[in-house]
Every structure is written in structure tokens, then in C-alpha cells.
C-alpha positions as CSV (number, residue, x, y, z in Angstrom):
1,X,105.9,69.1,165.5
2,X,108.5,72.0,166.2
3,X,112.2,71.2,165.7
4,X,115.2,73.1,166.9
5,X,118.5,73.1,167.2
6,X,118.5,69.5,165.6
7,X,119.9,68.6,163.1
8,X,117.9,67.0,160.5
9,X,118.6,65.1,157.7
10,X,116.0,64.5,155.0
11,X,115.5,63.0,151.6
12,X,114.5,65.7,148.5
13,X,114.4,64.4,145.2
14,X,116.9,62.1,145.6
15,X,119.2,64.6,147.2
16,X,120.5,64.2,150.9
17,X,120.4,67.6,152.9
18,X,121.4,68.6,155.9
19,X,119.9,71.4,158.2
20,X,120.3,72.6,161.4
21,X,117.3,74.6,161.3
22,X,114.2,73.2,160.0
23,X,110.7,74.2,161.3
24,X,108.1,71.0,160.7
25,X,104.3,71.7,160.9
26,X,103.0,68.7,159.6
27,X,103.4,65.5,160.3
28,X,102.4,62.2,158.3
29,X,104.0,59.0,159.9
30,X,104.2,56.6,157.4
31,X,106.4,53.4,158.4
32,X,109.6,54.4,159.4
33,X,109.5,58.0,157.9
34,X,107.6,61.2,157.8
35,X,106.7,63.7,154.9
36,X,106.9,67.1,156.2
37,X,107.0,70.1,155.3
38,X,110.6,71.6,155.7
39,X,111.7,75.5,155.6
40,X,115.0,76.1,155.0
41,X,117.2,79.0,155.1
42,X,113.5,80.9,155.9
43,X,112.8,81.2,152.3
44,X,111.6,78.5,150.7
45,X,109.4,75.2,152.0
46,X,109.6,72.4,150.3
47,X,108.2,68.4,151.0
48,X,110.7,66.0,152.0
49,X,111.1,62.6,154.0
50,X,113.0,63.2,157.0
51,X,115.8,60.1,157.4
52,X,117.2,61.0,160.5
53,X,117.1,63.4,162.7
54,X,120.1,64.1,165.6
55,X,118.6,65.9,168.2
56,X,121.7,67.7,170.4
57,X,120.9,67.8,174.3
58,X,120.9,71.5,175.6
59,X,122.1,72.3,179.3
60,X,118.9,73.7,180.8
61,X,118.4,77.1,181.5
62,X,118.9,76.4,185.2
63,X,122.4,75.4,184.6
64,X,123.0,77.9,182.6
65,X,122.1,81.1,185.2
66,X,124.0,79.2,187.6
67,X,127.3,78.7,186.2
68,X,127.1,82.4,184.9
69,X,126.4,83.8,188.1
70,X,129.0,82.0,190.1
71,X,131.4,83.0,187.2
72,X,130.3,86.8,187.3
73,X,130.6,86.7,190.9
74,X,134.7,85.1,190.7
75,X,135.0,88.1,188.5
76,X,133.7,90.6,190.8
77,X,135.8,89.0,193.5
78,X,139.3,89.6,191.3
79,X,138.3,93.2,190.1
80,X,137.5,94.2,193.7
81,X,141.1,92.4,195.0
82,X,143.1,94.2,192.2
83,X,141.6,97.7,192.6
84,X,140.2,98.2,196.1
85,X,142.7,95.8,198.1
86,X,141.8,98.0,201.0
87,X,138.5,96.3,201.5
88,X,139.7,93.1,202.0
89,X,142.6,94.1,204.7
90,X,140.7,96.4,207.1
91,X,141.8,94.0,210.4
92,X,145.2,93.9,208.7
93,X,146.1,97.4,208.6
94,X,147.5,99.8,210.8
95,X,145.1,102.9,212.5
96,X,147.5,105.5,210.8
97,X,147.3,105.1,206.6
């Protein structure tokens, strides 16, 4: 089992601690909770329960491309208008300038 970008919350000798990163490669359901092995701050590993996790939804990549390219495309458009406004007024113009 592979967690990220959740955070987890898990039970170490007593102690409450709270992660946002925490890489899980073994899993023992037991009840209501699982023993895992938790890395954190990609030093040391340690056993713990895990009491809750709260996963965060992500906007999917999809979304993500799309919203940047309409957005890089506005900005193209308003860089073109400020410097070139030539390009948009070619009907506009008059034959001489």
C-alpha cells in the first residue's frame, strides 16, 4: 500500500504524529487498524498503528493541462494586443501607415 499526499495520522508509543508524507509497504489489518511500517522525513522507519488517515482529492492531470493551456493562451492573447496591436487591426487601418 503506497500513500501520498495524505495525511496520516498514526499512533507511536503513545505519541500522536502527524505526516503528510508517509510511504507504507506493509500492511497488517487487524480490526479497525493497521501496523505499518512508516518512513518519515526519509530517514528513519519506524512501526506504528495508523488512526486515521485524510486522504486530500487531487484535480486530475486532465484538468490540470487544461486550465494551464487556456490560461497560457489569455496570456499570449494580452502580450500580443499590448505589443503588436497592428495584428489585430489590419481591416481597420488605413493603406498609407
Amino acid at each position: 500500500m503506497f500513500f501520498t499526499a495524505a495525511k496520516i495520522r498514526f499512533l507511536h508509543q503513545k505519541n500522536f504524529i502527524s505526516t503528510n508524507y508517509a510511504f507504507s509497504n506493509e500492511k497488517k489489518p487487524m480490526e479497525r487498524f493497521w501496523y505499518t511500517k512508516v518512513q518519515i522525513n526519509q530517514r528513519q522507519i519506524i512501526n506504528c498503528k495508523i488512526m486515521a488517515i485524510e486522504k486530500r482529492n487531487k484535480p486530475s492531470k486532465l484538468v490540470i493541462v487544461v486550465i494551464s493551456v487556456l490560461v497560457l493562451m489569455i496570456i499570449i492573447y494580452f502580450i500580443l494586443g499590448m505589443f503588436l496591436p497592428d495584428l489585430f487591426q489590419f481591416q481597420n487601418t488605413p493603406a498609407g501607415r
